[in-house]
N, CA, C and O atoms as a CHARMM CRD file, in Angstrom:
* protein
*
  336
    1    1 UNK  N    -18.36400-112.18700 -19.64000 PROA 1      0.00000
    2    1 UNK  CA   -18.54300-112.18500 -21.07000 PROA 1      0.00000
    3    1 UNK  C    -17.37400-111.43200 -21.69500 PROA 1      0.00000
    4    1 UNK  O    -17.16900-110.29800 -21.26000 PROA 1      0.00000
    5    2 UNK  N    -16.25400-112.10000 -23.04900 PROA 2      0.00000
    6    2 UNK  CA   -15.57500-111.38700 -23.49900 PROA 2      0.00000
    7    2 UNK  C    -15.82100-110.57000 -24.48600 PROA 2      0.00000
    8    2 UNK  O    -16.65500-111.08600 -25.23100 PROA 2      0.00000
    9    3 UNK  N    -15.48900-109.53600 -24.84500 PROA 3      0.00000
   10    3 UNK  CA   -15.80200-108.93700 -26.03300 PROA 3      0.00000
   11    3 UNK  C    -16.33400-107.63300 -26.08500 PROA 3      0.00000
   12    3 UNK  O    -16.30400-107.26100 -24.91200 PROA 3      0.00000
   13    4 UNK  N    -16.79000-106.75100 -26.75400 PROA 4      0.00000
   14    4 UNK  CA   -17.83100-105.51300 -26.28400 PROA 4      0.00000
   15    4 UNK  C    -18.87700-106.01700 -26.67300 PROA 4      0.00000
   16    4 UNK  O    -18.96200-106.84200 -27.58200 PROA 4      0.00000
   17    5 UNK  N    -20.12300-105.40200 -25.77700 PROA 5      0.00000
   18    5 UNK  CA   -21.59000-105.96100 -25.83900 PROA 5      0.00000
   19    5 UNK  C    -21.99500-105.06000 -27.33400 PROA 5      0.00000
   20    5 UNK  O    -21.19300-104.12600 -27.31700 PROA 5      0.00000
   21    6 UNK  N    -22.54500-104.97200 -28.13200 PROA 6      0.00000
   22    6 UNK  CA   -23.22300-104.03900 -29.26900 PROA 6      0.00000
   23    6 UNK  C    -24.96500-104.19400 -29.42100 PROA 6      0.00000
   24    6 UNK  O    -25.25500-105.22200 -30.03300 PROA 6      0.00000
   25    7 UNK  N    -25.92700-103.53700 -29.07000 PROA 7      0.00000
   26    7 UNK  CA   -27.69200-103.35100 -28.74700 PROA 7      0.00000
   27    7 UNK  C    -27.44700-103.01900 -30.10300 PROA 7      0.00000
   28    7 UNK  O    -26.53600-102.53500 -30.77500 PROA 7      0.00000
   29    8 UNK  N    -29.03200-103.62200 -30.31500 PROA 8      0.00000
   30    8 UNK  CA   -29.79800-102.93100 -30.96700 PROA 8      0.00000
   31    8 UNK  C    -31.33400-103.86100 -30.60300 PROA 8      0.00000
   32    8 UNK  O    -31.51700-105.02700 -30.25400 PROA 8      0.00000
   33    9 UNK  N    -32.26400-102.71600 -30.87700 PROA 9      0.00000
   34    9 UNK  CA   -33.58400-103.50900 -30.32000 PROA 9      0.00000
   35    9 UNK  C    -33.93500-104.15000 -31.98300 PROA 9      0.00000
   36    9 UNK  O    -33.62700-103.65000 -33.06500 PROA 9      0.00000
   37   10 UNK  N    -34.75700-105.54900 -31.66400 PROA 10     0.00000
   38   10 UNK  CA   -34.77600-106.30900 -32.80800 PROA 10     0.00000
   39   10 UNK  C    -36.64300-106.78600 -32.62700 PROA 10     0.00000
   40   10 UNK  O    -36.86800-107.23000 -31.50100 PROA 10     0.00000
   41   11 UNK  N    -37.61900-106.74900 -33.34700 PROA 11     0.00000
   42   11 UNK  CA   -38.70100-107.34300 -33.55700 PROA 11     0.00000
   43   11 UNK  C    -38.84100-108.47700 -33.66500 PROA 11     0.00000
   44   11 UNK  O    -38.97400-108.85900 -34.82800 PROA 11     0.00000
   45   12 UNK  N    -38.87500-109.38300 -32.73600 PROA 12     0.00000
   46   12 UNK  CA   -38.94700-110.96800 -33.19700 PROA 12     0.00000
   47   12 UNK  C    -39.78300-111.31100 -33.54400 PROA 12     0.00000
   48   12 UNK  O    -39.55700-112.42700 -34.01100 PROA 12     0.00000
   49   13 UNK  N    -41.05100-110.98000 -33.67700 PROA 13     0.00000
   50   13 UNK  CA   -42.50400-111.53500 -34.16700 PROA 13     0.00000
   51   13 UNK  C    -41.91600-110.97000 -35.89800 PROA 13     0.00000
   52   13 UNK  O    -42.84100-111.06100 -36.70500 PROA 13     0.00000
   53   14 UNK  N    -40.88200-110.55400 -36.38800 PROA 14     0.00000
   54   14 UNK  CA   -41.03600-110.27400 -37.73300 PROA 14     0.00000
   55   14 UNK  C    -40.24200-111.37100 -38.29300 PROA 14     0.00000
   56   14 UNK  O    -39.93000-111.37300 -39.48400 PROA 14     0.00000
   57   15 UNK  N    -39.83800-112.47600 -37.33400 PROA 15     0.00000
   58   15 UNK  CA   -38.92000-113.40700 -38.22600 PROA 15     0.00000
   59   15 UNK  C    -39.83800-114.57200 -37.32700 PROA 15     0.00000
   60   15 UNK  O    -40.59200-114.37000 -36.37500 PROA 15     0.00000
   61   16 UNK  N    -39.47800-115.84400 -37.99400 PROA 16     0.00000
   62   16 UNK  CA   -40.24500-117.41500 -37.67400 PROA 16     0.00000
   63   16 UNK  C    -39.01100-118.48400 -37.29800 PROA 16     0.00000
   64   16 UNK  O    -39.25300-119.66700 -37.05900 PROA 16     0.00000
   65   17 UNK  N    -37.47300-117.84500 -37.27100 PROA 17     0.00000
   66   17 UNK  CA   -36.83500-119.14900 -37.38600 PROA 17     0.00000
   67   17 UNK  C    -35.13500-117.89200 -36.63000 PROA 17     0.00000
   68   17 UNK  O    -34.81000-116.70500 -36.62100 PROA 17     0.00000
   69   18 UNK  N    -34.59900-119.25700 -36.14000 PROA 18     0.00000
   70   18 UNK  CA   -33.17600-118.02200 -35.67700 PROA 18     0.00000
   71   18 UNK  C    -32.06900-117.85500 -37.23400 PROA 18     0.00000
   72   18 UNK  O    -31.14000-117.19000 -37.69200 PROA 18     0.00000
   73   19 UNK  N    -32.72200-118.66000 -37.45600 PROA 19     0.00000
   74   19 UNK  CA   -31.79700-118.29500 -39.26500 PROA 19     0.00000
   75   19 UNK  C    -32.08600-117.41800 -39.55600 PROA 19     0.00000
   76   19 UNK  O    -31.37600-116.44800 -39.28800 PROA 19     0.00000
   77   20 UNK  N    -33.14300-117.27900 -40.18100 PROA 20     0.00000
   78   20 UNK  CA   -34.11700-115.83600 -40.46100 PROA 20     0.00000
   79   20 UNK  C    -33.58900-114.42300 -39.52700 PROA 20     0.00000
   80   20 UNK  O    -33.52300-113.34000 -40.10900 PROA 20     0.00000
   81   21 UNK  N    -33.35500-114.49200 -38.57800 PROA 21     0.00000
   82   21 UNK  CA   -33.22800-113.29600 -37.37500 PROA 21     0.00000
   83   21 UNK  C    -31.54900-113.43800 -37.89800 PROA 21     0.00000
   84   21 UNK  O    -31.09100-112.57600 -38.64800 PROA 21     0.00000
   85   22 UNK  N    -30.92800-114.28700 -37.55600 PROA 22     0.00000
   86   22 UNK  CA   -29.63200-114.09900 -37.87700 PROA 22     0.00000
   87   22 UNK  C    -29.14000-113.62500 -39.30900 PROA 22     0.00000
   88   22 UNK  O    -27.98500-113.25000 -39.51000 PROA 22     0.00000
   89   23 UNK  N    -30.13300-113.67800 -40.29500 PROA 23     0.00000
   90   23 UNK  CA   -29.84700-112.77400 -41.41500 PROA 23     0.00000
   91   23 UNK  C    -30.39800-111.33100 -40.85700 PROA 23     0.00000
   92   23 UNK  O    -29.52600-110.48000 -41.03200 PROA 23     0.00000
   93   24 UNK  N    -31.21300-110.96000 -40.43100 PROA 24     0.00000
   94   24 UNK  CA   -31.56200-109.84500 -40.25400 PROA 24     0.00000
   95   24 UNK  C    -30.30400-109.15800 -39.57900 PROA 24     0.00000
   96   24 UNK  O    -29.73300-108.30300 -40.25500 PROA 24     0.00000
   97   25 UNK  N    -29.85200-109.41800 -38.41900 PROA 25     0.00000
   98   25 UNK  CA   -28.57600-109.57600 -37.69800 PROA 25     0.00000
   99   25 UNK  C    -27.36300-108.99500 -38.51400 PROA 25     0.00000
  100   25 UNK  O    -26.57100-108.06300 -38.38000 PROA 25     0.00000
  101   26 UNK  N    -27.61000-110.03600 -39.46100 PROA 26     0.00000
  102   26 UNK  CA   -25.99100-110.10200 -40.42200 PROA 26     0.00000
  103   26 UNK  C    -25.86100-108.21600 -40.96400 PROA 26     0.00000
  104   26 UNK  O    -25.07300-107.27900 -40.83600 PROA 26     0.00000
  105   27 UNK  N    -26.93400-108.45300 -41.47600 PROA 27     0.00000
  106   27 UNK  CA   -27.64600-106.85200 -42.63400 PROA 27     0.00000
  107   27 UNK  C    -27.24300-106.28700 -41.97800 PROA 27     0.00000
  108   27 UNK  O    -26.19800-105.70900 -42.27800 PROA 27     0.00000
  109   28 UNK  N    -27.92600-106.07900 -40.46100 PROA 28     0.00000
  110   28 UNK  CA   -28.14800-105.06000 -39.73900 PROA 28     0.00000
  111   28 UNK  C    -26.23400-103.85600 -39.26000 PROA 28     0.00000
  112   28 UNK  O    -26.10800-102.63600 -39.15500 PROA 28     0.00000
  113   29 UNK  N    -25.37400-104.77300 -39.13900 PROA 29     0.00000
  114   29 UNK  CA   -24.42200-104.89100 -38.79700 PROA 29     0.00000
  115   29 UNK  C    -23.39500-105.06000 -39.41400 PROA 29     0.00000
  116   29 UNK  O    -22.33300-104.65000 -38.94400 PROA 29     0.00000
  117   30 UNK  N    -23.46000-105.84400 -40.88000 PROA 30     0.00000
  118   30 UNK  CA   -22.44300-105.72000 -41.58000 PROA 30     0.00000
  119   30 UNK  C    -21.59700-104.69800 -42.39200 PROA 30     0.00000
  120   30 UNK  O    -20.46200-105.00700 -42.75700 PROA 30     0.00000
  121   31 UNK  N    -22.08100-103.60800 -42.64800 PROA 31     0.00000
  122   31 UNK  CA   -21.53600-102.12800 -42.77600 PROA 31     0.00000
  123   31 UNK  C    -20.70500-101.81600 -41.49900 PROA 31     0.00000
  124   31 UNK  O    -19.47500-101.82500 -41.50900 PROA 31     0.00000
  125   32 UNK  N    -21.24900-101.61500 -40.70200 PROA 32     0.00000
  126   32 UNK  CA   -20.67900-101.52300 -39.68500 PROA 32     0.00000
  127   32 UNK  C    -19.19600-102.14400 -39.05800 PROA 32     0.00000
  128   32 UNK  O    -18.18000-101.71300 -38.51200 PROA 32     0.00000
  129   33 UNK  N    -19.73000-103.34400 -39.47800 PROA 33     0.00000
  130   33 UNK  CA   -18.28000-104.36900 -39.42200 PROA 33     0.00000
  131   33 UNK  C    -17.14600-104.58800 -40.19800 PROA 33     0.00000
  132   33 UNK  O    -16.03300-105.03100 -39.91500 PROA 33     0.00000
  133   34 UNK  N    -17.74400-104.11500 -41.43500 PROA 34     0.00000
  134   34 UNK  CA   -16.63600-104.15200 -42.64200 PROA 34     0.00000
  135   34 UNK  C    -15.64200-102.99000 -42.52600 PROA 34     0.00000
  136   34 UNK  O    -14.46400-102.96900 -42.88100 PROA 34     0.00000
  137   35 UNK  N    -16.90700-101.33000 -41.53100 PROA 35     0.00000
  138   35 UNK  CA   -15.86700-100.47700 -41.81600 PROA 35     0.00000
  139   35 UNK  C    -14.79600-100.59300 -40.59800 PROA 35     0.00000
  140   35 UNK  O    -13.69200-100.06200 -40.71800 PROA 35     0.00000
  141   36 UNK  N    -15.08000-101.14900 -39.67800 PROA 36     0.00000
  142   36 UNK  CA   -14.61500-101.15500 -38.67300 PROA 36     0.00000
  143   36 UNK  C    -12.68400-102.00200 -39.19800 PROA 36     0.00000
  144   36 UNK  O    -11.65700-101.49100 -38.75000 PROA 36     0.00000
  145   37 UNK  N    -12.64900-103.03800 -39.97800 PROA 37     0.00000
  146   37 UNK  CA   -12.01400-103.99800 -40.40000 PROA 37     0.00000
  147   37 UNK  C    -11.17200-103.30100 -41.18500 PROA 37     0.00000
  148   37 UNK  O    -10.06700-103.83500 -41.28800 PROA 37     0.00000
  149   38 UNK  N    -11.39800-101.66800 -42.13700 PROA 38     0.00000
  150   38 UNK  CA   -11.13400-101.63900 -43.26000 PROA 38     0.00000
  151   38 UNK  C    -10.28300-100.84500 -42.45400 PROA 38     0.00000
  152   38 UNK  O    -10.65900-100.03800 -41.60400 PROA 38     0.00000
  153   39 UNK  N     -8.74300-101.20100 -42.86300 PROA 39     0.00000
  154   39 UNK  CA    -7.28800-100.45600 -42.24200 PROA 39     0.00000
  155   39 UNK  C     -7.09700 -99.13000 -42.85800 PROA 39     0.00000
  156   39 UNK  O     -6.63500 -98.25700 -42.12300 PROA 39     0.00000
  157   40 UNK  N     -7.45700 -98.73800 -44.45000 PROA 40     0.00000
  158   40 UNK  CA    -7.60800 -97.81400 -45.08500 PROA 40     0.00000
  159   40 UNK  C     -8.42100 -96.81000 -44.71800 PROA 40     0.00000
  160   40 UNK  O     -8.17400 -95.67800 -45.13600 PROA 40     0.00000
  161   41 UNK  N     -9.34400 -97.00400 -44.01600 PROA 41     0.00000
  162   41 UNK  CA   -10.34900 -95.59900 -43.65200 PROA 41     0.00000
  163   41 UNK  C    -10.88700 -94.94000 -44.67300 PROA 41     0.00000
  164   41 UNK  O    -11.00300 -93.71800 -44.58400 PROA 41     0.00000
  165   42 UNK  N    -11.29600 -95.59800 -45.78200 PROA 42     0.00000
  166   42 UNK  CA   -11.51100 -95.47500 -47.28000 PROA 42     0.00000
  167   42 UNK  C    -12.88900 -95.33100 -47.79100 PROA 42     0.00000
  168   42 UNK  O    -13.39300 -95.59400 -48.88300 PROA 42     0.00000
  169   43 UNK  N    -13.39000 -94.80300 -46.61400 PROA 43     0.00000
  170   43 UNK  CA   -14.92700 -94.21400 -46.86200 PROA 43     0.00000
  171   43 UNK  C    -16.46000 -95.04600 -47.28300 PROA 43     0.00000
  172   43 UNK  O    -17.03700 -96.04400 -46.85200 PROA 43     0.00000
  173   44 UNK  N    -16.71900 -94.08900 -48.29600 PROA 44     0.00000
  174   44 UNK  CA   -17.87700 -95.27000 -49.15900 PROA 44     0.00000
  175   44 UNK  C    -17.77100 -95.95100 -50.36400 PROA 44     0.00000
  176   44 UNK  O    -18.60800 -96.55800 -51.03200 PROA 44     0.00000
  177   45 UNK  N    -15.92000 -95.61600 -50.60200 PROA 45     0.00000
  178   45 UNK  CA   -15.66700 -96.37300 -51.79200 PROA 45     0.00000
  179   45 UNK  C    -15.69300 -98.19400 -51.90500 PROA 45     0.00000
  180   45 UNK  O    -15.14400 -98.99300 -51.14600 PROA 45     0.00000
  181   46 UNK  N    -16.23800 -98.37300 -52.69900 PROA 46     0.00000
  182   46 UNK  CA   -16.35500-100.19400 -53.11400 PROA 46     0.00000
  183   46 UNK  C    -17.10200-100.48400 -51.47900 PROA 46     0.00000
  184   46 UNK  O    -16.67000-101.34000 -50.70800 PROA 46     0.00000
  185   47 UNK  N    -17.92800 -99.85200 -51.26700 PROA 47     0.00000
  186   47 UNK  CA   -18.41500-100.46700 -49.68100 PROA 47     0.00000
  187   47 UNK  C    -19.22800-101.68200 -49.90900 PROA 47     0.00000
  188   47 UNK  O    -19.28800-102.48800 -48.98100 PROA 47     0.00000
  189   48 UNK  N    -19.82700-101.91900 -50.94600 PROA 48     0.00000
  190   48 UNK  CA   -20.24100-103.25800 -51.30700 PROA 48     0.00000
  191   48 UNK  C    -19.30000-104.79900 -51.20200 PROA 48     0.00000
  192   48 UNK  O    -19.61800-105.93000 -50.83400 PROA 48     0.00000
  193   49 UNK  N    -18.09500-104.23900 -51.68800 PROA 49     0.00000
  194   49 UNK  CA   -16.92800-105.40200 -51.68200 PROA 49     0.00000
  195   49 UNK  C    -16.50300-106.12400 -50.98100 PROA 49     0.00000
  196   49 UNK  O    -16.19700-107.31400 -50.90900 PROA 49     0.00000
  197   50 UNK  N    -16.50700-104.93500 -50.22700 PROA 50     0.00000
  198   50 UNK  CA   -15.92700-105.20800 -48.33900 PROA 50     0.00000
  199   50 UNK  C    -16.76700-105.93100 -47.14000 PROA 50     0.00000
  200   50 UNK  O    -16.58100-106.31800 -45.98700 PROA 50     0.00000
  201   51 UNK  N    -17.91700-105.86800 -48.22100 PROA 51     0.00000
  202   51 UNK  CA   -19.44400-106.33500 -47.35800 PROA 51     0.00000
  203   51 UNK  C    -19.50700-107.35700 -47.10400 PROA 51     0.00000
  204   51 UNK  O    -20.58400-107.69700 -47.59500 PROA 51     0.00000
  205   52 UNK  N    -18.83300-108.68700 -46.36400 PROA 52     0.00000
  206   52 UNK  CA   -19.42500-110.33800 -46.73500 PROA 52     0.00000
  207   52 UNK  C    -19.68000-110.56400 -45.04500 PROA 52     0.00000
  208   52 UNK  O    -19.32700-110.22400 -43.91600 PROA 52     0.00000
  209   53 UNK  N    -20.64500-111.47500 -45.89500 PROA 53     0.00000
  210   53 UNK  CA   -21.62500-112.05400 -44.55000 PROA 53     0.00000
  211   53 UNK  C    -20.72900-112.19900 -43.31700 PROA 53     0.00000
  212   53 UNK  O    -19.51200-112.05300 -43.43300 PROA 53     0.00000
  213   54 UNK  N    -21.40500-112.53600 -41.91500 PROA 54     0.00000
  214   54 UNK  CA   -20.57200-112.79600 -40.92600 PROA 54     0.00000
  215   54 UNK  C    -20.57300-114.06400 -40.27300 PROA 54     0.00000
  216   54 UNK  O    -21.34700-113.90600 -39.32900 PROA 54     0.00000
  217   55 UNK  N    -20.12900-115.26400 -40.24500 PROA 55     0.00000
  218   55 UNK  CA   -20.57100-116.50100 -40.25900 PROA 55     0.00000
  219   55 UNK  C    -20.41300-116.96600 -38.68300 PROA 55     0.00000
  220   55 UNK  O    -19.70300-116.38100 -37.86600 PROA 55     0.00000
  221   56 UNK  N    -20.96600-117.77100 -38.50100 PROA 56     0.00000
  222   56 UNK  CA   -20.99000-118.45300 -36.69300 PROA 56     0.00000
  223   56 UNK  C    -21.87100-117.70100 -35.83300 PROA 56     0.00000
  224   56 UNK  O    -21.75600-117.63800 -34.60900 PROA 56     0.00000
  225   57 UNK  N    -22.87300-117.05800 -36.62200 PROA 57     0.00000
  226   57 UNK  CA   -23.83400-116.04300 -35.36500 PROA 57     0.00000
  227   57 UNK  C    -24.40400-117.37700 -34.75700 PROA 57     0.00000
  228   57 UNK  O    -23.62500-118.11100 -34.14800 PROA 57     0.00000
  229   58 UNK  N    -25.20000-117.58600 -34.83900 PROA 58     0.00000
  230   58 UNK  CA   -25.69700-119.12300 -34.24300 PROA 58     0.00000
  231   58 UNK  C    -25.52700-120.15700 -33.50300 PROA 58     0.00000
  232   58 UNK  O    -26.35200-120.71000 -32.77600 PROA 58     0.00000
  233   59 UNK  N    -23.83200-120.56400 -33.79800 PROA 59     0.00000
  234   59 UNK  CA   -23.23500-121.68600 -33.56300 PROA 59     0.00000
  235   59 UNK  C    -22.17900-121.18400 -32.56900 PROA 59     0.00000
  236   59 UNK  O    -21.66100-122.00600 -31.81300 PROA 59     0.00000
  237   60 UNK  N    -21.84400-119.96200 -32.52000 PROA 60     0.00000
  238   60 UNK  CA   -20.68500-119.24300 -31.61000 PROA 60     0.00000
  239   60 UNK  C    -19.20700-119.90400 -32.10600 PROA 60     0.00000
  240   60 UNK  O    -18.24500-119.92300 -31.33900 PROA 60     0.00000
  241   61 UNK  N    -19.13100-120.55700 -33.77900 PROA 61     0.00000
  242   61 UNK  CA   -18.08700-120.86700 -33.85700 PROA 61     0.00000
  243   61 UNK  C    -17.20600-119.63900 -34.69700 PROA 61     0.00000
  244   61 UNK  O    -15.99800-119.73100 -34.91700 PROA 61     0.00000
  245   62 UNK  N    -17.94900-118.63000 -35.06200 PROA 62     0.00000
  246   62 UNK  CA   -17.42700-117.04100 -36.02800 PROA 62     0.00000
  247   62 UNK  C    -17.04400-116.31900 -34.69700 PROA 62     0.00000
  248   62 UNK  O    -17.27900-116.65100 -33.53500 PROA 62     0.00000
  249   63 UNK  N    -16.27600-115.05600 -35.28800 PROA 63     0.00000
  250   63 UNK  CA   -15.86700-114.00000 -34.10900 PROA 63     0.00000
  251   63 UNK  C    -16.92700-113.23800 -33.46700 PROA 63     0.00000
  252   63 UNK  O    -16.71700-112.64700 -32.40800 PROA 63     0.00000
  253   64 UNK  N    -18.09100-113.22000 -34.07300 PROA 64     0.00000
  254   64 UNK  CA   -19.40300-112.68000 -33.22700 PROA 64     0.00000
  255   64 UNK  C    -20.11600-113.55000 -32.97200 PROA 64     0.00000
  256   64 UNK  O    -20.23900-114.49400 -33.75300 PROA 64     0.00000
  257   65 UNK  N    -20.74000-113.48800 -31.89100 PROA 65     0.00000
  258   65 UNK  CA   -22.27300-114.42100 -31.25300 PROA 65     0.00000
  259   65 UNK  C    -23.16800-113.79200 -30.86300 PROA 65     0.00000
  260   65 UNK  O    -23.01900-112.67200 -30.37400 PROA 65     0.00000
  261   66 UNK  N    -24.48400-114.47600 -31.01800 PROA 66     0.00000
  262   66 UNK  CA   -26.15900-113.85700 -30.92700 PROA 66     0.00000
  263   66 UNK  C    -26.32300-114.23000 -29.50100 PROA 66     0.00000
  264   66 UNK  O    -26.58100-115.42200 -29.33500 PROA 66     0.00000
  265   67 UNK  N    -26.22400-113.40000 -28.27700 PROA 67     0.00000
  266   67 UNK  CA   -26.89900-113.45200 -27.40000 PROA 67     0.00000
  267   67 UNK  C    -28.03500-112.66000 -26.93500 PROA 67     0.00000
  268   67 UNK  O    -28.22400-111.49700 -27.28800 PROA 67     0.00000
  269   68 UNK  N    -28.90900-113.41900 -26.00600 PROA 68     0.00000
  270   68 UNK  CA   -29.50800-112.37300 -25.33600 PROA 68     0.00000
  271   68 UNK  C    -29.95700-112.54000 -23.56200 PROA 68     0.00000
  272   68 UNK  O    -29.93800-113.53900 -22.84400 PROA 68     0.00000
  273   69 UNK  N    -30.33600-111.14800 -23.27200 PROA 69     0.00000
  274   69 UNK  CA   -30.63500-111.59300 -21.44000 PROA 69     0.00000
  275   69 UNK  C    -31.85100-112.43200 -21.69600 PROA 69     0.00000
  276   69 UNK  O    -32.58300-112.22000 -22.66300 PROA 69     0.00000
  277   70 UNK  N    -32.10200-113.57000 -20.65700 PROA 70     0.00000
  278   70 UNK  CA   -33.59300-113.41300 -20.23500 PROA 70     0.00000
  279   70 UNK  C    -34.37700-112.52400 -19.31400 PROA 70     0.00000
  280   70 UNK  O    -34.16900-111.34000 -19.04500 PROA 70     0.00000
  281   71 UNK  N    -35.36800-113.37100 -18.86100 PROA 71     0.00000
  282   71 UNK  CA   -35.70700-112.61300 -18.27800 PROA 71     0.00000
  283   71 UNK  C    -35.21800-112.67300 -16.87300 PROA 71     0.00000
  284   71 UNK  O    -35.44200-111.68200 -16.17900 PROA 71     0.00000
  285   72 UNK  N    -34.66500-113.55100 -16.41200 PROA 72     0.00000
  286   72 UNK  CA   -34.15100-113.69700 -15.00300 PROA 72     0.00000
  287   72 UNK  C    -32.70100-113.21200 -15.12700 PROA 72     0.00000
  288   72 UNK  O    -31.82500-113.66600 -14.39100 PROA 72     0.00000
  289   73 UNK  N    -32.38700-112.02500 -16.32600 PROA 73     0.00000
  290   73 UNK  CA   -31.25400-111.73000 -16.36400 PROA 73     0.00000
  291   73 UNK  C    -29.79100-112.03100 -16.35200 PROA 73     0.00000
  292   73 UNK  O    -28.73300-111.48300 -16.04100 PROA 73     0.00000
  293   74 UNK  N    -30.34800-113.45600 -16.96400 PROA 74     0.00000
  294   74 UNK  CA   -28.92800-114.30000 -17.68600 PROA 74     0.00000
  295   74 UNK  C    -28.93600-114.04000 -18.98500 PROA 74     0.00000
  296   74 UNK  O    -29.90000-113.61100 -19.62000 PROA 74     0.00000
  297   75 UNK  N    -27.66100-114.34200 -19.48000 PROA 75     0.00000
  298   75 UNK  CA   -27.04600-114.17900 -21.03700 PROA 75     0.00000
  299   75 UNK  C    -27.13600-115.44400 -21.47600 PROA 75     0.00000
  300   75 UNK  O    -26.31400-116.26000 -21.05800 PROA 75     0.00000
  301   76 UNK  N    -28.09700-115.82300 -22.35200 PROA 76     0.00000
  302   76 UNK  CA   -28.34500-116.62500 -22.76900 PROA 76     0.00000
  303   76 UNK  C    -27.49600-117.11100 -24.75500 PROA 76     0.00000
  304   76 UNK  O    -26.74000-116.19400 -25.07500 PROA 76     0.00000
  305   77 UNK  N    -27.53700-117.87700 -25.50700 PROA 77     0.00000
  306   77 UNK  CA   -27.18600-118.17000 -26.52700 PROA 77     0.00000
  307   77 UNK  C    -28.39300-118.31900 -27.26900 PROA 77     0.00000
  308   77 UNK  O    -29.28900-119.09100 -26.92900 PROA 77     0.00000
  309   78 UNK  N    -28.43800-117.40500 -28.53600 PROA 78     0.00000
  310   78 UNK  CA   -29.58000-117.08300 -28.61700 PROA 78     0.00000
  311   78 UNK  C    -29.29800-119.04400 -30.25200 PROA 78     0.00000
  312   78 UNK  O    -28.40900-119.33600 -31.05200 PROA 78     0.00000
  313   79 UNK  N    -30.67200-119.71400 -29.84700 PROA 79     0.00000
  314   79 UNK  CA   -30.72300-120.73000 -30.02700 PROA 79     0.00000
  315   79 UNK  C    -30.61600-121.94700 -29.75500 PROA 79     0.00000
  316   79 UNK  O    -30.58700-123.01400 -30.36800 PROA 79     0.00000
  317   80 UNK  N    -30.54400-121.44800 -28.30700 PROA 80     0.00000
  318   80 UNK  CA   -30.01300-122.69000 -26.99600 PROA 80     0.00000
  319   80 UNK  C    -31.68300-123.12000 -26.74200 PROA 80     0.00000
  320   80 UNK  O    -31.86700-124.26300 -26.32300 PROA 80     0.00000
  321   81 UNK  N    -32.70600-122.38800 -26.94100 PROA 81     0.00000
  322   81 UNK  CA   -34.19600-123.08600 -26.37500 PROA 81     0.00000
  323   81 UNK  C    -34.70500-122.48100 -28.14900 PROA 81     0.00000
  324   81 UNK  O    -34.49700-121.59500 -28.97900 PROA 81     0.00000
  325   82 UNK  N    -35.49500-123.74000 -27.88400 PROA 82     0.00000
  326   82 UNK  CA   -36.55000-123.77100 -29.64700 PROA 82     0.00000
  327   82 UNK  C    -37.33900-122.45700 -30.14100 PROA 82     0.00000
  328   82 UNK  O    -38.20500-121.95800 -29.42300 PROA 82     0.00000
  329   83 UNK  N    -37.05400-121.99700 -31.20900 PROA 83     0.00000
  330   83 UNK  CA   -37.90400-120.71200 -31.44400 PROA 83     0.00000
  331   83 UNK  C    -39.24400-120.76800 -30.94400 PROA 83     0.00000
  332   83 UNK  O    -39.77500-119.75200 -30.49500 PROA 83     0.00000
  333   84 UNK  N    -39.99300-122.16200 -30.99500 PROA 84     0.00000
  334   84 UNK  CA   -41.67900-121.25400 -30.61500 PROA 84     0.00000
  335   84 UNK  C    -41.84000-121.36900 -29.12100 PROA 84     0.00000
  336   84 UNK  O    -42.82700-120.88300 -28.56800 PROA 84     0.00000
């Protein structure tokens, strides 16, 4: 797998659809990502601005992707088997 791995534990019984989870996703992380991006090191100024969604969680065609292990401890694509 390329890239660094980034956890966080997520409630799936609180979403019905991987769209839904992948906004949760987006939220969860996008502060995070914007400051990471921002060359200035410019604190909490305009941190709203800097904020835009992160696109391809889903599709693995954006610079981040939604995976997860199963249970037989493969890395799976999270939307490769049907939400229910």
């Amino acid at each position: 797998m390329d890239g660094i791995p980034i956890g966080r534990k997520v409630d799936l019984k609180a979403y019905d659809s991987y769209d839904k989870l992948s906004s949760a996703v987006d939220q969860l992380f996008r502060g995070l990502l914007a400051a990471q991006n921002d060359p200035s090191g410019g604190g909490n100024e305009k941190k709203e601005e800097g904020e835009k969604a992160i696109s391809g969680l889903l599709d693995g065609s954006g610079e981040y992707t939604l995976v997860y292990e199963d249970n037989e401890a493969d890395w799976m694509l999270v939307g490769d088997v049907p939400w229910q």
